[in-house]
C-alpha positions as CSV (number, residue, x, y, z in Angstrom):
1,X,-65.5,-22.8,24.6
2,X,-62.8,-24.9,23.7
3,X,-63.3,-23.3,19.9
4,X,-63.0,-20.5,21.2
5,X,-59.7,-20.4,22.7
6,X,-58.2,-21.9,20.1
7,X,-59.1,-19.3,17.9
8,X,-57.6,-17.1,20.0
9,X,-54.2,-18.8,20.5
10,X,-54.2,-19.0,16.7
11,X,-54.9,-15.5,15.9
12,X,-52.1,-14.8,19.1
13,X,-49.7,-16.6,17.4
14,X,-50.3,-15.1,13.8
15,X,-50.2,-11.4,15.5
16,X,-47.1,-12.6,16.5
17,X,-45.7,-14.3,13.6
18,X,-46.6,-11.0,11.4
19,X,-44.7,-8.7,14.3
20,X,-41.8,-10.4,13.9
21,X,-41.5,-10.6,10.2
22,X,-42.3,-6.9,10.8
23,X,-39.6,-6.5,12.6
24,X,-37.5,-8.5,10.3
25,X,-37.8,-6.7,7.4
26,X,-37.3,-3.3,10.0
27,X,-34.2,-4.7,10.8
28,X,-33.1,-5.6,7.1
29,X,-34.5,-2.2,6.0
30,X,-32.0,-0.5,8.6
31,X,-29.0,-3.0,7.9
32,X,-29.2,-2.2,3.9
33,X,-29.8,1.6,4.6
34,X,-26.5,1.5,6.0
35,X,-24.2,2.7,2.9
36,X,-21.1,1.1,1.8
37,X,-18.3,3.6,2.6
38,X,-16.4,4.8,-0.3
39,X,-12.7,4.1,-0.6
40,X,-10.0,6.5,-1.9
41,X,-6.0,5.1,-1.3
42,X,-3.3,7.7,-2.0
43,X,-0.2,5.5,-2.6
44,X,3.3,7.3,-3.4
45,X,6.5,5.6,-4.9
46,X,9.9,5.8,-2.8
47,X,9.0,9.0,-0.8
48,X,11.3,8.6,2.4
49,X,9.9,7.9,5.9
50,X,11.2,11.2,7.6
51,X,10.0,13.4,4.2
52,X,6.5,14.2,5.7
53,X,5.6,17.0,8.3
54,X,3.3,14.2,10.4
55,X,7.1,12.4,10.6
56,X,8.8,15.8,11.9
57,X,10.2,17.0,8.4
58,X,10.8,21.0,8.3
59,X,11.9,20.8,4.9
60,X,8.7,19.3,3.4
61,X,5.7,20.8,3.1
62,X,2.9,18.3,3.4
63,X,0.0,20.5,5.1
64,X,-3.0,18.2,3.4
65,X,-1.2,14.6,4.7
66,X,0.0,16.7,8.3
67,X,-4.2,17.4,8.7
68,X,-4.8,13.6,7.5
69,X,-2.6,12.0,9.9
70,X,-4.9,15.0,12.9
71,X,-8.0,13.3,11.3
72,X,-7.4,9.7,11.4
73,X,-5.0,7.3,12.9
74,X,-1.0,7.0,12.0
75,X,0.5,3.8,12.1
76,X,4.0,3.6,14.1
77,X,5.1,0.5,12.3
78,X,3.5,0.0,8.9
79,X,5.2,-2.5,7.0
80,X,5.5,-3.1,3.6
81,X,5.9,-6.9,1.7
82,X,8.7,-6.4,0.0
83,X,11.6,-3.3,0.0
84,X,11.2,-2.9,-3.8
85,X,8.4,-1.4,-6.2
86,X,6.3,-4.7,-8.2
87,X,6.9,-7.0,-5.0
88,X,5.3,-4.7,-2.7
89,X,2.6,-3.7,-5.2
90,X,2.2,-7.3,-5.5
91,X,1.8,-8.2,-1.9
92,X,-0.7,-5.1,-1.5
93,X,-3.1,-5.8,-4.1
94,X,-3.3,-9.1,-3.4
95,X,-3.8,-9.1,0.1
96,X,-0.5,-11.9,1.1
97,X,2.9,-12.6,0.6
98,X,3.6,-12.0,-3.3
99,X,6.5,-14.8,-2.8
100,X,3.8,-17.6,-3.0
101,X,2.7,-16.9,-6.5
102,X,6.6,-16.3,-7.4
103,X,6.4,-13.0,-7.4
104,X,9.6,-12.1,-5.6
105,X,12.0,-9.8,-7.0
106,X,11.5,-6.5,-9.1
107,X,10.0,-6.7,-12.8
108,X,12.5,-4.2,-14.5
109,X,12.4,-5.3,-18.1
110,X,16.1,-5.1,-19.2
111,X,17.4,-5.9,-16.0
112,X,16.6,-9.7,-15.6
113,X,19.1,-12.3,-16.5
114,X,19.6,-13.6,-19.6
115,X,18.1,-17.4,-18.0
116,X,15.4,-15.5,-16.7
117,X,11.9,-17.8,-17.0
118,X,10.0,-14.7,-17.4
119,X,11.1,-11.0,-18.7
120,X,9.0,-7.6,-20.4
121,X,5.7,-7.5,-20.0
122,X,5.2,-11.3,-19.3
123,X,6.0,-10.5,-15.2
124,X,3.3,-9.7,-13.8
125,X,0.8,-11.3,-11.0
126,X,-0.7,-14.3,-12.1
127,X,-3.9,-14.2,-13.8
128,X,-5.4,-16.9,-11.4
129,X,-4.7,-14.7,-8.5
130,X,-7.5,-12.7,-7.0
131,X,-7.3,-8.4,-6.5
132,X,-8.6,-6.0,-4.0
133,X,-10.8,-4.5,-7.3
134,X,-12.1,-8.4,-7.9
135,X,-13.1,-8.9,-4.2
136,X,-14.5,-5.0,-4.3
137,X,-16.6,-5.8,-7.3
138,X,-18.2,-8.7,-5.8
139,X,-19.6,-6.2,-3.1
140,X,-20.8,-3.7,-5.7
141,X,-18.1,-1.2,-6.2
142,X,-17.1,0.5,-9.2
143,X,-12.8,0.8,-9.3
144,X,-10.9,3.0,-10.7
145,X,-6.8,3.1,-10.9
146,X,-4.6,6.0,-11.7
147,X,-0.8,6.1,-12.3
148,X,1.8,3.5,-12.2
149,X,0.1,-0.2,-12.0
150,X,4.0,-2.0,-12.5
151,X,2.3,-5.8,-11.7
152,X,2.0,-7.1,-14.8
153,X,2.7,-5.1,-18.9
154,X,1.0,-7.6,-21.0
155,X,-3.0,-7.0,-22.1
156,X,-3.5,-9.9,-19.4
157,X,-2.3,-8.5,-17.0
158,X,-4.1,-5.2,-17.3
159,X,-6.3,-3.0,-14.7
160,X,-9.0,-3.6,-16.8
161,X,-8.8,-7.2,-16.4
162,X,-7.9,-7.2,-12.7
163,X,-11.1,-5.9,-11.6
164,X,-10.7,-2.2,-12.2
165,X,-13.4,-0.1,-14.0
166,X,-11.4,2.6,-15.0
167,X,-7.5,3.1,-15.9
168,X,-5.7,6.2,-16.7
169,X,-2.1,5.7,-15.6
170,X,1.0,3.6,-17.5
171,X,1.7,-0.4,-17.2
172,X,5.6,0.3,-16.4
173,X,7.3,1.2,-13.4
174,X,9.0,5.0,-13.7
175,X,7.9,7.4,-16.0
176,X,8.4,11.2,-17.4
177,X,6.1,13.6,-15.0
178,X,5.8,15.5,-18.0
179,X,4.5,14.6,-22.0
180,X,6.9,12.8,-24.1
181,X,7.8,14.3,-27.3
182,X,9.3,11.2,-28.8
183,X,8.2,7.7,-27.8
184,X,10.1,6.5,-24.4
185,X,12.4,3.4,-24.2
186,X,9.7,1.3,-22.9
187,X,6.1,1.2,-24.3
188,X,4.8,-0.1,-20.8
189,X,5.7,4.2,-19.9
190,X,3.5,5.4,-22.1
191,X,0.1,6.9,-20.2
192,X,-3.1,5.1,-21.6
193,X,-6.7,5.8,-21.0
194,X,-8.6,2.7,-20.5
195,X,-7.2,-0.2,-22.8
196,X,-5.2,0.6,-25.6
197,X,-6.0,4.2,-25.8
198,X,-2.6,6.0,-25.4
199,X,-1.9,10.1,-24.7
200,X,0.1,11.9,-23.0
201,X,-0.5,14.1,-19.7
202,X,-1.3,17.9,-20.8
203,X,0.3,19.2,-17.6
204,X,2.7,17.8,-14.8
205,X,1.6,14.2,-14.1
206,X,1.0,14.3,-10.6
207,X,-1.6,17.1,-11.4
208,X,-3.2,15.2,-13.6
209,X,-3.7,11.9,-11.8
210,X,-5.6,14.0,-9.0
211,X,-8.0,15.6,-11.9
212,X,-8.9,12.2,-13.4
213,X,-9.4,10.9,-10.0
214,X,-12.0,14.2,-8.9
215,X,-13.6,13.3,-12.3
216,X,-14.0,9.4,-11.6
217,X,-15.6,10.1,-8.0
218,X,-17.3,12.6,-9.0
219,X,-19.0,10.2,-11.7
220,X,-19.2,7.2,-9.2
221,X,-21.1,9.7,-7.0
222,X,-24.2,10.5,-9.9
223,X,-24.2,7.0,-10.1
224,X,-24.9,6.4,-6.5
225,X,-22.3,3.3,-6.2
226,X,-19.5,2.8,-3.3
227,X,-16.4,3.6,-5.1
228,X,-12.7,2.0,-5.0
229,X,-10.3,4.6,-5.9
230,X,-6.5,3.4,-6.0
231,X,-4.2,6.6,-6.9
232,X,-0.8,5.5,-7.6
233,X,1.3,8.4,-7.8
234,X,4.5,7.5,-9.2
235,X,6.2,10.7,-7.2
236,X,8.6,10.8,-5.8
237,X,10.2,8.2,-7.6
238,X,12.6,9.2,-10.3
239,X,12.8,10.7,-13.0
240,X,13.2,14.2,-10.8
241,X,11.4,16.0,-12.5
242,X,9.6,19.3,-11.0
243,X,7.5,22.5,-11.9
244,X,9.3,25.5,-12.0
245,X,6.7,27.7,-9.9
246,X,7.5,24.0,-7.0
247,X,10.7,24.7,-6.9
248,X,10.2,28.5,-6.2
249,X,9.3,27.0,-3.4
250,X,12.3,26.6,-1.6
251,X,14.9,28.6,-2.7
252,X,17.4,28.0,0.5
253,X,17.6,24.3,-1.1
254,X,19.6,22.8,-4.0
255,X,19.8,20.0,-6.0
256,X,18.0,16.8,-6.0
257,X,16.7,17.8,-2.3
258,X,15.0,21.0,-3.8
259,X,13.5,18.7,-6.4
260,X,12.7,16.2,-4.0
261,X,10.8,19.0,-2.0
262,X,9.2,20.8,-5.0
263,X,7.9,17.3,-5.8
264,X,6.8,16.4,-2.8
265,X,4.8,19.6,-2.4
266,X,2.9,18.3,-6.2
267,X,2.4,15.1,-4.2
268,X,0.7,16.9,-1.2
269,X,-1.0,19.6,-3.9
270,X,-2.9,16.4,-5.6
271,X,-3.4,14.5,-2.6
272,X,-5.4,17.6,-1.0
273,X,-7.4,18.0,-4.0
274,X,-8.5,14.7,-4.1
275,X,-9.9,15.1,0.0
276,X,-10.9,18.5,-0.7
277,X,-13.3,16.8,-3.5
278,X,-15.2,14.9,-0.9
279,X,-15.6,17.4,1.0
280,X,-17.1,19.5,-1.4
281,X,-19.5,16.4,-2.4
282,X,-20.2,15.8,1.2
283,X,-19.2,12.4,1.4
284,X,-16.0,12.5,3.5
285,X,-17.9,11.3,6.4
286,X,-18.4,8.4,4.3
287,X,-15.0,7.5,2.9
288,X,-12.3,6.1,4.2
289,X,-8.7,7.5,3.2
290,X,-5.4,6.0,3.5
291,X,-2.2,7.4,2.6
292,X,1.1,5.0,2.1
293,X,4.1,4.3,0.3
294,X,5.5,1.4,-1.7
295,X,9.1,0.9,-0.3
296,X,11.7,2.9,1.6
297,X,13.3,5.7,0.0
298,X,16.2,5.0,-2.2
299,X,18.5,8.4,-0.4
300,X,21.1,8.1,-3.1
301,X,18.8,8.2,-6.3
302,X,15.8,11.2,-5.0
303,X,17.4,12.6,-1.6
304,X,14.9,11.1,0.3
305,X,15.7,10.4,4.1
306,X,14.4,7.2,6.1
307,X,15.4,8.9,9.7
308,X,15.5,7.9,12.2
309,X,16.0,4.3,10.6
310,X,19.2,2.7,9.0
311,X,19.1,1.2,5.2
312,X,17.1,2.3,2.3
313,X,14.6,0.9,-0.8
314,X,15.9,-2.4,-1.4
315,X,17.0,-3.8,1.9
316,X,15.8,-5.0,4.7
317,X,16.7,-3.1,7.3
318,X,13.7,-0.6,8.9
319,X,13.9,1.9,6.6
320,X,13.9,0.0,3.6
321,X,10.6,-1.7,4.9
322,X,8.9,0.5,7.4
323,X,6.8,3.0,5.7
324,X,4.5,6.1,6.6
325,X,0.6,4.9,7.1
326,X,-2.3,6.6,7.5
327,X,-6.0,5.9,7.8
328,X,-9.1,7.9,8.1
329,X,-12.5,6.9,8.9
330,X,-15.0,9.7,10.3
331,X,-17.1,8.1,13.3
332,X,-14.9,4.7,13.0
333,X,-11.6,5.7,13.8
334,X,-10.4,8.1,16.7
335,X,-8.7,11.5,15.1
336,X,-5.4,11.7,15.7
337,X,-4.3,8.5,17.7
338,X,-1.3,6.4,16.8
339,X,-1.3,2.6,16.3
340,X,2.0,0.8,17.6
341,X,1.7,-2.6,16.9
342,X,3.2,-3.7,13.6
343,X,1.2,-4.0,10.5
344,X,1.5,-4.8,7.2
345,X,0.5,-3.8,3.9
346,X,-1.1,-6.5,2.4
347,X,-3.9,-6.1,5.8
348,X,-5.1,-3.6,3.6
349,X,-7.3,-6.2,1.4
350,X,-9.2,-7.7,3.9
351,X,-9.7,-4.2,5.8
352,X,-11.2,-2.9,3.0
353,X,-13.5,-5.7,2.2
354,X,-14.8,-6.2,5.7
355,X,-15.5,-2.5,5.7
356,X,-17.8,-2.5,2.4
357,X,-19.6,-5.5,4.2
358,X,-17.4,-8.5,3.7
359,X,-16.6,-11.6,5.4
360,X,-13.3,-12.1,5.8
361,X,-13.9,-15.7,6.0
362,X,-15.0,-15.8,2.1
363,X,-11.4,-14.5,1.1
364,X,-9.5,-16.6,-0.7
365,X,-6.4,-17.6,1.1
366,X,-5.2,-14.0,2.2
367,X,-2.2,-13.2,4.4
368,X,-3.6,-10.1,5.9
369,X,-6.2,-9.2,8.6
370,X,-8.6,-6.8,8.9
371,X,-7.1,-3.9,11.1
372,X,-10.4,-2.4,12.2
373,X,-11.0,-4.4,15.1
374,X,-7.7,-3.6,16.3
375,X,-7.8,0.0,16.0
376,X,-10.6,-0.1,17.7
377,X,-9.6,-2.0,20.3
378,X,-11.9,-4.6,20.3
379,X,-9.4,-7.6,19.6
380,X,-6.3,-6.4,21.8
381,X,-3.7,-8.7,20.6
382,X,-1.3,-7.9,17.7
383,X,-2.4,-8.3,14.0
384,X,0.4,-10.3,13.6
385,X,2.9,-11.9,16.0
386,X,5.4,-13.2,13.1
387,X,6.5,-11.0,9.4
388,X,8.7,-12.4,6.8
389,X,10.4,-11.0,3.8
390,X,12.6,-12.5,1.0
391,X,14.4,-11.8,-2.0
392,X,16.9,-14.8,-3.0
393,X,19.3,-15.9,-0.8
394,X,18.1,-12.6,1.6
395,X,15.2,-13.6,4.0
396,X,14.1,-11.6,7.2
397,X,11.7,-12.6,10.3
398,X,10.1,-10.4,12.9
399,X,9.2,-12.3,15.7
400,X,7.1,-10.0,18.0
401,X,9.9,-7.4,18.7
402,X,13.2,-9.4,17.6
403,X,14.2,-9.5,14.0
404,X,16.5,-11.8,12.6
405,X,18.3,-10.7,8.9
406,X,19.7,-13.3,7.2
407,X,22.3,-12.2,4.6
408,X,24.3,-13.7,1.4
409,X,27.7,-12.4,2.5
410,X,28.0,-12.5,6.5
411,X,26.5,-14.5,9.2
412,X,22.5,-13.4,10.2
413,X,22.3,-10.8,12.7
414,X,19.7,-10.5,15.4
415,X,17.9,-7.0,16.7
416,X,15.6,-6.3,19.3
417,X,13.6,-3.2,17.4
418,X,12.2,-1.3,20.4
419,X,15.6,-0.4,22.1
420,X,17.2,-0.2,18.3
421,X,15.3,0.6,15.4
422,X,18.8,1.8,13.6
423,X,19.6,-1.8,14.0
424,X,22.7,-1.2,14.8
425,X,23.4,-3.6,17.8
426,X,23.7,-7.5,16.9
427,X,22.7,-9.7,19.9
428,X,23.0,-12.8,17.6
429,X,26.2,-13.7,19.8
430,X,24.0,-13.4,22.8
431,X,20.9,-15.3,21.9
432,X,21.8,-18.4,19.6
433,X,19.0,-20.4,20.5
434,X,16.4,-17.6,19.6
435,X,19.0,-17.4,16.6
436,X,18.1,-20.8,16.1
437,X,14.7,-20.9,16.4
438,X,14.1,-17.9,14.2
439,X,16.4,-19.6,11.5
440,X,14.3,-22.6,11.4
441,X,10.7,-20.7,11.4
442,X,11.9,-18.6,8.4
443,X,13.2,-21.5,6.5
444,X,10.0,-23.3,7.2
445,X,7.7,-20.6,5.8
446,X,10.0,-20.3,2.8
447,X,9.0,-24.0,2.0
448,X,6.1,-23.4,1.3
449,X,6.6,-20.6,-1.2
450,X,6.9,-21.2,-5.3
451,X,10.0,-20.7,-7.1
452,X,10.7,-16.5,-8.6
453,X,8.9,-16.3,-11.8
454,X,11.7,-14.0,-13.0
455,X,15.5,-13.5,-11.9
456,X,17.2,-10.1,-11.8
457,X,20.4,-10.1,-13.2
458,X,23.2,-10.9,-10.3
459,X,25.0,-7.7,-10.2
460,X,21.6,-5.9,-8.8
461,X,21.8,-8.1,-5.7
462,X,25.4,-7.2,-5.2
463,X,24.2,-3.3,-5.5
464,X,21.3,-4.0,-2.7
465,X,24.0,-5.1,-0.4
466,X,26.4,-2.3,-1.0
467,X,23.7,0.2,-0.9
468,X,22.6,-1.2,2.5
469,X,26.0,-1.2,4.2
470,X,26.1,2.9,2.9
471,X,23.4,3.6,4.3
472,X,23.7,1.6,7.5
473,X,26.4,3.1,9.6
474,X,25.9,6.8,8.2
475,X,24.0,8.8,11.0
476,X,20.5,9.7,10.0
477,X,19.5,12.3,12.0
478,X,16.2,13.3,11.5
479,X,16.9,16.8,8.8
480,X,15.5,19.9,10.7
């Protein structure tokens, strides 16, 4: 008798054993059956905040990023790293604070100082420093870049040996939109296919990077991989350069604001074809978009307009740092909802790594977060409580809603952004032990930062400040 129940606890407690591992591998089967969503970031170069119908432009006509920012979520105060072009490419693909690598003013070769440490192609992120497209390719995506990289000219430093699969795009920071007949003044502007493999754009450029990015997902998609694809546009930065049949466009405007407009419209042209694309493949529901810029607009070079913020690229007043953001995620994000809480650039990283199955936890010493749980509202808080910014003797904190500036040429000056995002009314005099205390949490965080690899010439930083105070007090009411 005894025999006998212990048979039958035994063969209970296998029956159960094999459920479970039944279960198990139920559970497992479900979890991996789950795919990887695909990732497609459209990133333009010095396109002004206002100079987007989603911001309230009637001049521009941006009907494929208006019908993003229905589908997805905008972000009210997206931040970039740094007010200039390599800095805040820097910060981004790197997921933290470019200055602590040494990263932290513009690589413009033939505008560094003579005692530079570091000048041409040799600026670029360090080689021992970790991308998005590394982290990506640990989870099993295939990366592709198109357009302007500007991180790094030397074979090094290359997309192809920062984790990216594909390149088509140029190594330099500004280029012709349209095929150079005689060889440019920098080699880092030529276009290149891959490594080494060098030819010029058979139509406008803009065009073109939205073709070879169709053709790259369209391959990732036969292939059955998750895909990573980073378009850099360099519009709407400078040259100004245009299509005639663009600038038909608008014939009530002139000047570099009908180029700007024309160019634009390329920028919104290439951006929809991209989305239309995955739509077509039927794998939009699977893909999350962002749009974004690199920096503020720089008003007197393209036209552009930062309304209803003060300041420009290159400063650090809001509209040399506060960019347009958004995100779409079918069944993960609500359509056309609004974020208010400042965020940063660099969060974008660790989003999309905890999105393609990640743990944040194994990144490697990241500034950002992931923003997911926030715009979801799971975690209620603020992705961050405290931003920083520097470029030499310039440094600026955001301190939940107060921002202190800290300046080369006049004593710092203190905003509170929700009642005065033109930063135009100091309450330094008012507050000087928040003064104070901001001074000293900036100066802390800036000693733990490495020395500039590279210096800028002097006379640039002089030109950041008088571009600021231009652009500061004239009134930059939103253009109807």
């Amino acid at each position: 008798m005894k025999a006998q129940l212990l048979s039958v606890a035994l063969l209970s407690a296998l029956t159960l054993f094999t459920s479970n591992i039944a279960l198990a591998d139920v559970a497992s089967s479900k979890k991996s059956a789950v795919k990887q969503p695909n990732i497609v970031l459209l990133f333009s170069d010095d396109a002004g905040y206002a100079d987007f119908g989603f911001h309230g432009s009637k001049i521009m006509k941006t009907p494929h990023l208006d019908k993003l920012a229905k589908e997805g979520v905008r972000f009210e105060q997206a931040y970039v790293t740094d007010p200039t072009c390599g800095p805040s490419r820097a910060g981004l693909i790197t997921g933290k604070y470019q200055q602590r690598f040494g990263f932290e003013e513009n690589n413009v070769p033939g505008y560094m100082s003579e005692n530079s440490a570091a000048d041409g192609s040799d600026m670029g992120i360090p080689v021992e420093e970790k991308t998005m497209a590394d982290y990506l390719k640990n989870l099993g995506y295939t990366s592709g870049f198109y357009g302007k990289w500007h991180v790094g000219g030397a074979d090094k430093f290359h997309p192809l040996n920062r984790g990216f699969d594909e390149f088509y795009g140029f190594r330099g920071g500004a280029r012709s939109y349209f095929a150079y007949s005689k060889a440019p003044a920098s080699k880092l502007d030529l276009n290149e296919r891959n490594f080494g493999n060098f030819e010029e754009p058979q139509d406008y450029y803009t065009d073109v990077l939205a073709q070879e990015t169709v053709e790259f997902i369209e391959n990732s998609v036969k292939k059955d991989k998750p895909f990573f694809a980073f378009v850099s546009f360099n519009a709407v930065h400078t040259p100004m350069d245009a299509r005639p049949e663009d600038l038909a466009q608008f014939p009530n405007l002139q000047g570099k604001l009908k180029t700007l407009a024309a160019m634009t419209l390329a920028l919104d042209r290439a951006s929809g074809k991209i989305m239309d694309k995955l739509a077509e493949l039927g794998i939009d529901d699977n893909t999350i978009v962002i749009f974004t810029n690199d920096n503020g607009g720089p008003s007197d070079k393209n036209a552009s307009s930062n309304a209803p913020f003060s300041g420009t690229k290159s400063n650090h007043l809001e509209g040399g740092l506060r960019v347009p953001f958004l995100m779409k995620w079918p069944n993960n994000i609500q359509q056309n909802s609004t974020f208010s809480a400042p965020v940063s650039l660099f969060d974008l990283l660790p989003t999309f790594y905890a999105a393609g199955g990640g743990m944040t936890k194994d990144l490697q010493d990241v500034d950002g977060v992931d923003l997911m749980p926030y715009i979801q509202n799971i975690k209620v808080s603020r992705p961050h409580d405290v931003l920083f910014w520097k470029k030499d003797t310039r440094a600026t904190i955001r301190d939940g809603d107060w921002k202190l500036i800290r300046f080369p040429d006049r004593p710092a000056e203190l905003y509170y952004i929700p009642e005065d995002i033109r930063e135009m009314n100091d309450l330094a005099a008012e507050h000087p032990k928040k003064v104070k205390k901001m001074f000293k949490d900036l100066f802390e965080w800036e000693s733990t930062l490495e020395r500039p690899r590279w210096l800028l010439k002097r006379e640039f930083e002089n030109y950041d400040i008088e571009r600021m105070d231009r652009y500061r007090r004239v009134n930059l009411e939103r253009r109807n």
